[in-house]
mmCIF file of the N, C-alpha and C atoms, coordinates in Angstrom:
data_MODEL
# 
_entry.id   MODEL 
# 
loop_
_atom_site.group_PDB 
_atom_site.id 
_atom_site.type_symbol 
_atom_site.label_atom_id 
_atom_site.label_alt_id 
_atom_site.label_comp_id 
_atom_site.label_asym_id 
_atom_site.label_entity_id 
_atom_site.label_seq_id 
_atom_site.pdbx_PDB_ins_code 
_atom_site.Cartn_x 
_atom_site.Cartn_y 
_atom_site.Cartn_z 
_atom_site.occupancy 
_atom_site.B_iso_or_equiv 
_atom_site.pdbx_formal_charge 
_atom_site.auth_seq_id 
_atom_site.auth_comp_id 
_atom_site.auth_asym_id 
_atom_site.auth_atom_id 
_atom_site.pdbx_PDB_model_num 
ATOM 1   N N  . UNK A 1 1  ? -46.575  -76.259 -75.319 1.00 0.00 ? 1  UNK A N  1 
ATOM 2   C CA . UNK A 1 1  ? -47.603  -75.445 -75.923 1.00 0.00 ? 1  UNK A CA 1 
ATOM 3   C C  . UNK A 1 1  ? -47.333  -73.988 -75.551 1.00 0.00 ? 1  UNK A C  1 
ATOM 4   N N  . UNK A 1 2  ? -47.469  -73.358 -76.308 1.00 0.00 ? 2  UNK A N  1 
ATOM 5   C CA . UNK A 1 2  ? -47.532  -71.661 -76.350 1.00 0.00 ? 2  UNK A CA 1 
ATOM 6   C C  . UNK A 1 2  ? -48.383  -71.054 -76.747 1.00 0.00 ? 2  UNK A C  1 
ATOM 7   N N  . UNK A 1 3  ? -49.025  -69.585 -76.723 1.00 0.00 ? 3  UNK A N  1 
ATOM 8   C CA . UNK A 1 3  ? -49.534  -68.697 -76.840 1.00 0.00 ? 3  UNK A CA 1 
ATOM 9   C C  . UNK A 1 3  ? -49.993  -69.108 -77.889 1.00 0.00 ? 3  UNK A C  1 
ATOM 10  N N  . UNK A 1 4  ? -49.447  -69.048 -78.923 1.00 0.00 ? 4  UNK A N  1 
ATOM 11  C CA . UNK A 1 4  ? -49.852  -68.561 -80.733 1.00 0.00 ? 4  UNK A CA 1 
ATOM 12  C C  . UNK A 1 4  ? -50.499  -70.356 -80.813 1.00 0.00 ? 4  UNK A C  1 
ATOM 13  N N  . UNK A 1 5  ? -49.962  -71.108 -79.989 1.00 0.00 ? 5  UNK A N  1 
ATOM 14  C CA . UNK A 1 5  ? -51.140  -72.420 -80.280 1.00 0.00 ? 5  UNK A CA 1 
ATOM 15  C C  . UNK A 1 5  ? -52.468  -72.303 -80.154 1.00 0.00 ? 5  UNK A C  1 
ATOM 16  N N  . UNK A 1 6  ? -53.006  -71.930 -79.372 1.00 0.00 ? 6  UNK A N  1 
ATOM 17  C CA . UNK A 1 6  ? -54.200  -71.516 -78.722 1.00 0.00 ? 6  UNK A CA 1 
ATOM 18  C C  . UNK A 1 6  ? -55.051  -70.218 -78.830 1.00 0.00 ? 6  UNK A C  1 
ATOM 19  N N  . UNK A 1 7  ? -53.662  -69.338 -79.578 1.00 0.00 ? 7  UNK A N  1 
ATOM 20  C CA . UNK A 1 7  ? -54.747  -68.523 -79.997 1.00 0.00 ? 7  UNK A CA 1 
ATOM 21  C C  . UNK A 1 7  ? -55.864  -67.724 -80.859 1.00 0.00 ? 7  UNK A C  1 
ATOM 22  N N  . UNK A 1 8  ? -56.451  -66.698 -80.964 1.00 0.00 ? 8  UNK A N  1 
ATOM 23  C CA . UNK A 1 8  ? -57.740  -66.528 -81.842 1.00 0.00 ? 8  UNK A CA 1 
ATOM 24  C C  . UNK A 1 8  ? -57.067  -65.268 -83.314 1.00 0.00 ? 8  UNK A C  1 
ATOM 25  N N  . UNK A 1 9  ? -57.468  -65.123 -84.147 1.00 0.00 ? 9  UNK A N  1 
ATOM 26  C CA . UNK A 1 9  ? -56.658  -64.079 -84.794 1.00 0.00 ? 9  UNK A CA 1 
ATOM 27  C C  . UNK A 1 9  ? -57.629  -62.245 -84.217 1.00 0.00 ? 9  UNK A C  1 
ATOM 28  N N  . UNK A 1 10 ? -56.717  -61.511 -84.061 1.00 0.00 ? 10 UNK A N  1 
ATOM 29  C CA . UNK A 1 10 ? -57.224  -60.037 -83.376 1.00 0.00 ? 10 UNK A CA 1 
ATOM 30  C C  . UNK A 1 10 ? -59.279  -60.058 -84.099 1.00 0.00 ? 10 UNK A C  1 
ATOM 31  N N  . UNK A 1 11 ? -59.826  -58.998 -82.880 1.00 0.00 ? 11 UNK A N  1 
ATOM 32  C CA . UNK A 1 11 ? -61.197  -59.548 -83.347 1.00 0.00 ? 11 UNK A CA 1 
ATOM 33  C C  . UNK A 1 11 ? -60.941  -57.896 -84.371 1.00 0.00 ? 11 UNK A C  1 
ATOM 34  N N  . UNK A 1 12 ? -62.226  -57.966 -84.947 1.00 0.00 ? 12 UNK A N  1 
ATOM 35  C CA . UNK A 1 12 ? -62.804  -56.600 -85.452 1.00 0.00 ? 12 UNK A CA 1 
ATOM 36  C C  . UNK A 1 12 ? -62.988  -55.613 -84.135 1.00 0.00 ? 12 UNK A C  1 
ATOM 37  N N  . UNK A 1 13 ? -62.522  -54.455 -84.070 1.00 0.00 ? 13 UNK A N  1 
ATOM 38  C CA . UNK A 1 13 ? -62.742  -53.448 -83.395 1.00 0.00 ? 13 UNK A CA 1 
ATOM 39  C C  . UNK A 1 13 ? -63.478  -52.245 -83.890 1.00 0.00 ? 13 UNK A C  1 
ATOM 40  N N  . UNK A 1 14 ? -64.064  -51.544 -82.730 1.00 0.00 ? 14 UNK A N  1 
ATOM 41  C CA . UNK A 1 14 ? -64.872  -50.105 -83.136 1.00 0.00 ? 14 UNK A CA 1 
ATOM 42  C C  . UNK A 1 14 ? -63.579  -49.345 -82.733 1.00 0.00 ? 14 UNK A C  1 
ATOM 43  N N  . UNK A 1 15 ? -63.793  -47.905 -83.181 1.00 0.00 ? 15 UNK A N  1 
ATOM 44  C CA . UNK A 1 15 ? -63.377  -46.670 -82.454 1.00 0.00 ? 15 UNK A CA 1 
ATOM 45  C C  . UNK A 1 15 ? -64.233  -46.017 -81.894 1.00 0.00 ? 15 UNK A C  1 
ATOM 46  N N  . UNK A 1 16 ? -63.760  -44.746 -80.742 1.00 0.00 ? 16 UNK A N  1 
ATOM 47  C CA . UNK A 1 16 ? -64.698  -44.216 -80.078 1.00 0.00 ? 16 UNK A CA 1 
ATOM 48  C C  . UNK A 1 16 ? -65.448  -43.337 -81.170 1.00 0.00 ? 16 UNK A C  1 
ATOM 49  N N  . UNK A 1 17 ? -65.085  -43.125 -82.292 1.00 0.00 ? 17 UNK A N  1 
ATOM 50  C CA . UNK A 1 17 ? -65.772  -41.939 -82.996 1.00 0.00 ? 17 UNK A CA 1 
ATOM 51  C C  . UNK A 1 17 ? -66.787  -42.493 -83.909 1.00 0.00 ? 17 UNK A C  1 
ATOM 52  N N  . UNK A 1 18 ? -66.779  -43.882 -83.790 1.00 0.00 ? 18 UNK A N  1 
ATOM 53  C CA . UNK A 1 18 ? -67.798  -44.420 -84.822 1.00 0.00 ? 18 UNK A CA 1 
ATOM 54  C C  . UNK A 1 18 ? -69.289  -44.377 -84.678 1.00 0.00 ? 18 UNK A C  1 
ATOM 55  N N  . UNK A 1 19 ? -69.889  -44.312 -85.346 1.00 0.00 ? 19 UNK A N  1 
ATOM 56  C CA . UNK A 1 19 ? -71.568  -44.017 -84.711 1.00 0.00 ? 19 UNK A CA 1 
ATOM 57  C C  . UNK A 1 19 ? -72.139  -45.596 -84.511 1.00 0.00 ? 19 UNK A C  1 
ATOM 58  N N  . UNK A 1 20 ? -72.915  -45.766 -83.783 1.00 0.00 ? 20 UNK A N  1 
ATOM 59  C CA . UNK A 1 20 ? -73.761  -47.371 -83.518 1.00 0.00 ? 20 UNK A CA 1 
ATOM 60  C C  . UNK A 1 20 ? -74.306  -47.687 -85.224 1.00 0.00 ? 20 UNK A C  1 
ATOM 61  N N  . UNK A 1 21 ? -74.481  -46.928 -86.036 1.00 0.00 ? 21 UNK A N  1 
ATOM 62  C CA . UNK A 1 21 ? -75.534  -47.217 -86.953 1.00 0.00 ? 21 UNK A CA 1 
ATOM 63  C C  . UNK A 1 21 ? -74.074  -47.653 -88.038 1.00 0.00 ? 21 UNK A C  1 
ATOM 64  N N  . UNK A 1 22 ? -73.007  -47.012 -88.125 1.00 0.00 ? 22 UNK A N  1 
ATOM 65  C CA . UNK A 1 22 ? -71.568  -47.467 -88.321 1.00 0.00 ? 22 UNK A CA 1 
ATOM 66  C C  . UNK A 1 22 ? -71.184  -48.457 -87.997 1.00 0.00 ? 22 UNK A C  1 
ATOM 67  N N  . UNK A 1 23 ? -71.732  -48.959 -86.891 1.00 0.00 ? 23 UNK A N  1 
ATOM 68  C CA . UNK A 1 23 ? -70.703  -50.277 -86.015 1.00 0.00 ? 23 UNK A CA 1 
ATOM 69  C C  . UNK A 1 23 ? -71.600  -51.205 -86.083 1.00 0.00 ? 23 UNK A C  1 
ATOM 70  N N  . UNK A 1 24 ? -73.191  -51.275 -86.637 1.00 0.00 ? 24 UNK A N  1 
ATOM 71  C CA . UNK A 1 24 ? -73.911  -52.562 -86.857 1.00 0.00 ? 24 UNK A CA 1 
ATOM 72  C C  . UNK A 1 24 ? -73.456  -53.345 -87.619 1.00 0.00 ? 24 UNK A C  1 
ATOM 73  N N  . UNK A 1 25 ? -72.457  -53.316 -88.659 1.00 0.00 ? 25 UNK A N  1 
ATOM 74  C CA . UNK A 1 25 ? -72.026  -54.780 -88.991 1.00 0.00 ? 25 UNK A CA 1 
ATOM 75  C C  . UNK A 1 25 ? -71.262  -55.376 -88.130 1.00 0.00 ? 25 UNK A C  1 
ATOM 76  N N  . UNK A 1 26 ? -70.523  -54.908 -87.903 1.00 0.00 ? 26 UNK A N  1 
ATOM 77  C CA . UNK A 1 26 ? -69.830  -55.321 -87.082 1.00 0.00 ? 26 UNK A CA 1 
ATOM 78  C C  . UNK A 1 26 ? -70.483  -56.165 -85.808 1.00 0.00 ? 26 UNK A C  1 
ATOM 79  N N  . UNK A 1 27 ? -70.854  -55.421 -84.808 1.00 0.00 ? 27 UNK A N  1 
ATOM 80  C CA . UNK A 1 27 ? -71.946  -55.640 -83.933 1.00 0.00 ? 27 UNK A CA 1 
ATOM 81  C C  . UNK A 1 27 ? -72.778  -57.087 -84.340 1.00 0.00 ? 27 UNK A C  1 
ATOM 82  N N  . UNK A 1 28 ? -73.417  -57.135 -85.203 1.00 0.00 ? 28 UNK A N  1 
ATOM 83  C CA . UNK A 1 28 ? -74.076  -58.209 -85.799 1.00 0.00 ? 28 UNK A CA 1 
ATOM 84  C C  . UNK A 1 28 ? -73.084  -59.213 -86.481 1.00 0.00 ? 28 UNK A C  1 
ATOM 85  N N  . UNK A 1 29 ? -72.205  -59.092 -86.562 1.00 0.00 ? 29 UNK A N  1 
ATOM 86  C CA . UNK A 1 29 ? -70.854  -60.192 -87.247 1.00 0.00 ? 29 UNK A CA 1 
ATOM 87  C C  . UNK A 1 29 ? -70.227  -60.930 -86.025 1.00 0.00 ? 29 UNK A C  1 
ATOM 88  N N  . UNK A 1 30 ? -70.066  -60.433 -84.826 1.00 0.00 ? 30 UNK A N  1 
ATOM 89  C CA . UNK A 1 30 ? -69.163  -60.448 -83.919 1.00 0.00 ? 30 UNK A CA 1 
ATOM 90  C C  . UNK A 1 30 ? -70.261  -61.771 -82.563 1.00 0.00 ? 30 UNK A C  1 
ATOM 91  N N  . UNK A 1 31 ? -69.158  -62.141 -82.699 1.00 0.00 ? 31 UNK A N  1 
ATOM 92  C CA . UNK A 1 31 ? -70.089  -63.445 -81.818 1.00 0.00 ? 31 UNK A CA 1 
ATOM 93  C C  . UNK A 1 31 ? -69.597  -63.230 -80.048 1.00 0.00 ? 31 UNK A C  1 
ATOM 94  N N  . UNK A 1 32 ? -68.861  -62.178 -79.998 1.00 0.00 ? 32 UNK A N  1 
ATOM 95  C CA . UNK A 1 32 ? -68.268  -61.998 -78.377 1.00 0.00 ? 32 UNK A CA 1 
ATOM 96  C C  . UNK A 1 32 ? -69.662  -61.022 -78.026 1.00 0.00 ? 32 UNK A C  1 
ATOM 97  N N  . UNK A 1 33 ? -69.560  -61.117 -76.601 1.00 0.00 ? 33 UNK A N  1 
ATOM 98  C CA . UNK A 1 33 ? -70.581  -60.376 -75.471 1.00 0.00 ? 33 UNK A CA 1 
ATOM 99  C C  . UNK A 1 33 ? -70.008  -58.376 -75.776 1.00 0.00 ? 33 UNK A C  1 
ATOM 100 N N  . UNK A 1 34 ? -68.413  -58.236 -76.113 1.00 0.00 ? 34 UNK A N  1 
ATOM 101 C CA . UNK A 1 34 ? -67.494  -57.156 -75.523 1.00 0.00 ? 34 UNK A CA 1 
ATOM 102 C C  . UNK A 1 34 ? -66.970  -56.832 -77.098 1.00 0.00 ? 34 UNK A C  1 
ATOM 103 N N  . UNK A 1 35 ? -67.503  -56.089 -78.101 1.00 0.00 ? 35 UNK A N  1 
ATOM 104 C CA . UNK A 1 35 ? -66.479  -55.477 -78.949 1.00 0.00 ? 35 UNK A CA 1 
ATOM 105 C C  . UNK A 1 35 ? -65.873  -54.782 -78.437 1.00 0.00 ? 35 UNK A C  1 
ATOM 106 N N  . UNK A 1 36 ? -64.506  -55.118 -78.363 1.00 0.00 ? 36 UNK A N  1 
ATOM 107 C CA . UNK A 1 36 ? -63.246  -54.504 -78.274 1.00 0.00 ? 36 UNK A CA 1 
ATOM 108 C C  . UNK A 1 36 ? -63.841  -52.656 -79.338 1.00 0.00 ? 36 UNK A C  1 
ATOM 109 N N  . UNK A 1 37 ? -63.011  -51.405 -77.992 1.00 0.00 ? 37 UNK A N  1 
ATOM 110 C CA . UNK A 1 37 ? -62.801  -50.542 -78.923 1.00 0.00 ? 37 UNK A CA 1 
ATOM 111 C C  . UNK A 1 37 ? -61.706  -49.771 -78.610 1.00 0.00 ? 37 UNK A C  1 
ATOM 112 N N  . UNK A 1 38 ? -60.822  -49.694 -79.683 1.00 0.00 ? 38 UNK A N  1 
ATOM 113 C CA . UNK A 1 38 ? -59.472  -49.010 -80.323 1.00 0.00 ? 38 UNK A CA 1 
ATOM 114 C C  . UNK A 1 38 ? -59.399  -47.823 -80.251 1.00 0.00 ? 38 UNK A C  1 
ATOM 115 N N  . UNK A 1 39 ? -58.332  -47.299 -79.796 1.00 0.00 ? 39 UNK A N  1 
ATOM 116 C CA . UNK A 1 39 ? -58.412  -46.093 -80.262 1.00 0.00 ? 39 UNK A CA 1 
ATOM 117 C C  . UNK A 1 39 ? -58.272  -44.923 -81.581 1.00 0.00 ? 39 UNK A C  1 
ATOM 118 N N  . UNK A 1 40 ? -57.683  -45.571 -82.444 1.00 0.00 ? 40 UNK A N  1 
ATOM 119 C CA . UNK A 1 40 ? -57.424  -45.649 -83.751 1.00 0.00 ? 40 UNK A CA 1 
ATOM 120 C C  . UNK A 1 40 ? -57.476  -46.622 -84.587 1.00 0.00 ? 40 UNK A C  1 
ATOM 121 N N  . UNK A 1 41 ? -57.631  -47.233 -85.819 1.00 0.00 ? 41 UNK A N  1 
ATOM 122 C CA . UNK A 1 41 ? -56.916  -48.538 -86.519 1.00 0.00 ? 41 UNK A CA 1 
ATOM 123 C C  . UNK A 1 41 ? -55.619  -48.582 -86.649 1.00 0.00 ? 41 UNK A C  1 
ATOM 124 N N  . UNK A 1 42 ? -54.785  -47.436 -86.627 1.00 0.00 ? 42 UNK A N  1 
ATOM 125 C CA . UNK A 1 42 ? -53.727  -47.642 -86.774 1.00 0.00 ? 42 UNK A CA 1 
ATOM 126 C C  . UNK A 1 42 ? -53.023  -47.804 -85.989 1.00 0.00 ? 42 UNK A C  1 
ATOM 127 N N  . UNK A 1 43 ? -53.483  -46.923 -84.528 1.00 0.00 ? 43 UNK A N  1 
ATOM 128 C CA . UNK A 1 43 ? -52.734  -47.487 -83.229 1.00 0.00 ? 43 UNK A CA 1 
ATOM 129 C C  . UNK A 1 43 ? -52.901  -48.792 -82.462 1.00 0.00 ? 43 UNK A C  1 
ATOM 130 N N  . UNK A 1 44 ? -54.383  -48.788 -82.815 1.00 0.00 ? 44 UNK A N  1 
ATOM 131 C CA . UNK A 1 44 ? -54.845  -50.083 -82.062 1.00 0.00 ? 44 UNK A CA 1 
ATOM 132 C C  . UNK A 1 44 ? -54.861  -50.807 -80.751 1.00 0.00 ? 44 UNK A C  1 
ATOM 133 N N  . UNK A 1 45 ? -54.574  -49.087 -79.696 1.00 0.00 ? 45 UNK A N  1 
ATOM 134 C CA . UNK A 1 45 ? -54.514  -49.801 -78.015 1.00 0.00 ? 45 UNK A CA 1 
ATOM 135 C C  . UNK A 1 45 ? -56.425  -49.671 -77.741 1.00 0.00 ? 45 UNK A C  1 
ATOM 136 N N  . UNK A 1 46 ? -56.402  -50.523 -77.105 1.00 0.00 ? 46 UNK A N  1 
ATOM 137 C CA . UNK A 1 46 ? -57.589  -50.642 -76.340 1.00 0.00 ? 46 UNK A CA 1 
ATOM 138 C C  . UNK A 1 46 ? -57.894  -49.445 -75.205 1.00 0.00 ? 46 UNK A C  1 
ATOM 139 N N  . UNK A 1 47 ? -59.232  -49.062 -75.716 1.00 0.00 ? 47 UNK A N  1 
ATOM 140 C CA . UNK A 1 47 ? -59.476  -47.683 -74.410 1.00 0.00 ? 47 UNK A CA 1 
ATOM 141 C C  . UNK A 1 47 ? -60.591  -48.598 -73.931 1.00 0.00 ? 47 UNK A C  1 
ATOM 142 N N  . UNK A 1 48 ? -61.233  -49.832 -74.371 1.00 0.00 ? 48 UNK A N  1 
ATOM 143 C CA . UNK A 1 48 ? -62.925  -49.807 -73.864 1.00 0.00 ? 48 UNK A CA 1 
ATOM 144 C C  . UNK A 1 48 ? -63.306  -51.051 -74.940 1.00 0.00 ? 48 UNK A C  1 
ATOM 145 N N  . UNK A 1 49 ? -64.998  -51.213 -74.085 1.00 0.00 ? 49 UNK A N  1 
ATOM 146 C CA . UNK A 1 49 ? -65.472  -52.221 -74.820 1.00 0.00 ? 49 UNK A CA 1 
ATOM 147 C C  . UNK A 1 49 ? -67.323  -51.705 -75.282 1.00 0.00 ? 49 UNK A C  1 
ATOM 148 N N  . UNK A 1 50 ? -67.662  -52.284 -76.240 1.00 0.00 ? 50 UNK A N  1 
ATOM 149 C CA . UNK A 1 50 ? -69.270  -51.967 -76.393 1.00 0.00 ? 50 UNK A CA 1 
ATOM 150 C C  . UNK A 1 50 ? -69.806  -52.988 -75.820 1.00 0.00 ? 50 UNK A C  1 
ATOM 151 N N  . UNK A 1 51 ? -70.768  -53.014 -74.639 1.00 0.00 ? 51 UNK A N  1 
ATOM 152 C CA . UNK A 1 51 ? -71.467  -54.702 -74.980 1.00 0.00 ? 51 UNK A CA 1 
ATOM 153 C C  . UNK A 1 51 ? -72.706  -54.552 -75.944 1.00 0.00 ? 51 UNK A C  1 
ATOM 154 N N  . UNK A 1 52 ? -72.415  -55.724 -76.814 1.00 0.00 ? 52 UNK A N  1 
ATOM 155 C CA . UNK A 1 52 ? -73.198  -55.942 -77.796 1.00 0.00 ? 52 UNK A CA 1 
ATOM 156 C C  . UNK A 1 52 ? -74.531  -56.228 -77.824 1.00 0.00 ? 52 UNK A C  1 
ATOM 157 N N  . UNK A 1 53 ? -75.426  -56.846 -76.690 1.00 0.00 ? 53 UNK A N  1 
ATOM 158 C CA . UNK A 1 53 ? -76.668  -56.980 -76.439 1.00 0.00 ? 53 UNK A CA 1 
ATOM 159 C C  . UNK A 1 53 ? -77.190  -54.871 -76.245 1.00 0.00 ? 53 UNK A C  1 
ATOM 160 N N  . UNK A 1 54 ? -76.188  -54.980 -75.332 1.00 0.00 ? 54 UNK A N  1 
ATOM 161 C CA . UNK A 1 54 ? -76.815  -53.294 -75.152 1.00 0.00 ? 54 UNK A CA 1 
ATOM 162 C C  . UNK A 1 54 ? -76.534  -52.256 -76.647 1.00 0.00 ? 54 UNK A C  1 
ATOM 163 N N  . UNK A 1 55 ? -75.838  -52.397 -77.064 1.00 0.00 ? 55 UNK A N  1 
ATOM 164 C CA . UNK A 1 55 ? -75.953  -51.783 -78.619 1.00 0.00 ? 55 UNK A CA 1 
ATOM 165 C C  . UNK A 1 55 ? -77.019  -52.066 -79.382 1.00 0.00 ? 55 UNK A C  1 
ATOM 166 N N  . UNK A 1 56 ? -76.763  -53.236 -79.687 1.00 0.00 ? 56 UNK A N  1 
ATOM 167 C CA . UNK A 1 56 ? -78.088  -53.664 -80.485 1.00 0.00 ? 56 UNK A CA 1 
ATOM 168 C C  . UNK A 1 56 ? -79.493  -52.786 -79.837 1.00 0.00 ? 56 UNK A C  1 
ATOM 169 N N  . UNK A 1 57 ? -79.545  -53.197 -78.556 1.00 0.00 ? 57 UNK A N  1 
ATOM 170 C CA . UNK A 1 57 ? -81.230  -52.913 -78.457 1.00 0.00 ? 57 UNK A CA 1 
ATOM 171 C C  . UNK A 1 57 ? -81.117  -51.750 -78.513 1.00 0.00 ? 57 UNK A C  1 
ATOM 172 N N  . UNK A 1 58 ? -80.090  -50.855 -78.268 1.00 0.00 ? 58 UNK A N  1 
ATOM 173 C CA . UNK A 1 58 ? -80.233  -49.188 -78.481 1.00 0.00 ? 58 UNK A CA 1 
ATOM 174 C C  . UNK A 1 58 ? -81.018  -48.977 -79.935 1.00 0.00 ? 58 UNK A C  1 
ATOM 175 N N  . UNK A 1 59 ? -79.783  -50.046 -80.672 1.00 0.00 ? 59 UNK A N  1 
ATOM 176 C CA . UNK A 1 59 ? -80.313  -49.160 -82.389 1.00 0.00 ? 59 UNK A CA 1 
ATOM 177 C C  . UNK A 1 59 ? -81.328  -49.970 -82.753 1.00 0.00 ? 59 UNK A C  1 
ATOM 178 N N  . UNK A 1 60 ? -81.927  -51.361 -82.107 1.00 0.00 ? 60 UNK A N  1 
ATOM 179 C CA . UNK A 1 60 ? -83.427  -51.499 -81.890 1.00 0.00 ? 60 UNK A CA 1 
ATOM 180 C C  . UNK A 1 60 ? -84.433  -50.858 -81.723 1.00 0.00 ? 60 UNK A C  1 
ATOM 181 N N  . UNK A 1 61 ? -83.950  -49.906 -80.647 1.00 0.00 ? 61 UNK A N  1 
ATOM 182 C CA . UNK A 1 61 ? -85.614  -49.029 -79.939 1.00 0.00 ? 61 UNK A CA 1 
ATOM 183 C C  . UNK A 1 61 ? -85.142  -47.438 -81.333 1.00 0.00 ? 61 UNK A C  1 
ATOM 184 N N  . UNK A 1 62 ? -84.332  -47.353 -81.596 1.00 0.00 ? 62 UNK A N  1 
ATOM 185 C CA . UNK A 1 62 ? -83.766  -46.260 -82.236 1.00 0.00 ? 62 UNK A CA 1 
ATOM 186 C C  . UNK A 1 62 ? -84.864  -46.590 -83.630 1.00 0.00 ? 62 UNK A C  1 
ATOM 187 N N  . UNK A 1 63 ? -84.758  -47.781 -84.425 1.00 0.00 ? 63 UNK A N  1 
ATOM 188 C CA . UNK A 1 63 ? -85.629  -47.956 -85.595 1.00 0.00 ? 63 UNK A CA 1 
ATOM 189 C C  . UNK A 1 63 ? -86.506  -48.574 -85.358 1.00 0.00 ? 63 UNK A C  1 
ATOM 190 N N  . UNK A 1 64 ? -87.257  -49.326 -84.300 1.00 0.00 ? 64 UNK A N  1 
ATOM 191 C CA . UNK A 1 64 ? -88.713  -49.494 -84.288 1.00 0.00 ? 64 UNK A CA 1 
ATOM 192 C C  . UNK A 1 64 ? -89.526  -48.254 -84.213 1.00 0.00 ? 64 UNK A C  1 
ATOM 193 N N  . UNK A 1 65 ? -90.952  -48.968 -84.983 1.00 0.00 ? 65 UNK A N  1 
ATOM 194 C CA . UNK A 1 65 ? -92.055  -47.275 -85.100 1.00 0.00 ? 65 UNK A CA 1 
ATOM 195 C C  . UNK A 1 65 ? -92.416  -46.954 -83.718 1.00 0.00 ? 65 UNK A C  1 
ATOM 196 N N  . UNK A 1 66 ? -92.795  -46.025 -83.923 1.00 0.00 ? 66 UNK A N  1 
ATOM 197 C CA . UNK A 1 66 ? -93.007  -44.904 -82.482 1.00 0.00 ? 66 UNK A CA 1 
ATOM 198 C C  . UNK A 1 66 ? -94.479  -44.774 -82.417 1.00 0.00 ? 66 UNK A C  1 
ATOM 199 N N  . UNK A 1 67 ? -95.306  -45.117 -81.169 1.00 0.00 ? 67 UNK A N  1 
ATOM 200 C CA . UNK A 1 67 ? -97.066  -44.762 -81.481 1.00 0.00 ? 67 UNK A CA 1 
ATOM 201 C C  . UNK A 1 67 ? -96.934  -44.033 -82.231 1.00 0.00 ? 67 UNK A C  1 
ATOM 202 N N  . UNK A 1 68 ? -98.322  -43.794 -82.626 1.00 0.00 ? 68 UNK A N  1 
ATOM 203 C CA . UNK A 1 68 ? -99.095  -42.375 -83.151 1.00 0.00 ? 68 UNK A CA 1 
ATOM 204 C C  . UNK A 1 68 ? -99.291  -41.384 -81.472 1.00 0.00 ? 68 UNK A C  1 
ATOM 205 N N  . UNK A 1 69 ? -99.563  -40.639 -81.579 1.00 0.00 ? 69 UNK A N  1 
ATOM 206 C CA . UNK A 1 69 ? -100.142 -39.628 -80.245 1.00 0.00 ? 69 UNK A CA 1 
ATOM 207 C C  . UNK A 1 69 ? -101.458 -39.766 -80.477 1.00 0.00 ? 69 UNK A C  1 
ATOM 208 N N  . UNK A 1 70 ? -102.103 -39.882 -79.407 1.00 0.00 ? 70 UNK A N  1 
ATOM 209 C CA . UNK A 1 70 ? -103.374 -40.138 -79.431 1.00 0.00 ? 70 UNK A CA 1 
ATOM 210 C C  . UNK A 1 70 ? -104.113 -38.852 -79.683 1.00 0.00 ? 70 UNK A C  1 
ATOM 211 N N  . UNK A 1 71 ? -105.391 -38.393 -80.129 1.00 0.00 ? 71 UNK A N  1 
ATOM 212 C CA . UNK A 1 71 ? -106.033 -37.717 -80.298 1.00 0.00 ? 71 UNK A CA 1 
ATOM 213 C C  . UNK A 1 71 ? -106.109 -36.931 -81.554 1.00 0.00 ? 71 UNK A C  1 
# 
């Protein structure tokens, strides 16, 4: 057995320049804890990862409504 038996095909990656509101499909497509992020698409080395629970709830609290101010 070797490598390419066992393994997964490359996941979807972000770049650092992409905005969260950019990377929600993704984000929401992606069944890992760690989107992989690239430094380019075309180069494609790894600088970093997003974790995906913490993204999400960012652009969670980002579009839920906001009180009113009282008074």
């Amino acid at each position: 057995m070797i490598a390419y038996d066992v393994m997964r095909p490359p996941p979807v990656c972000l770049t650092p320049n992409q905005s969260l509101l950019d990377a929600l499909p993704v984000l929401l497509a992606s069944e890992q804890r760690n989107v992989p992020v690239i430094s380019t698409q075309q180069e494609r080395r790894l600088v970093g990862a997003v974790a995906r629970a913490e993204a999400l709830g960012i652009l969670s609290e980002a579009i839920s409504p906001r009180s009113a101010p009282n008074g």
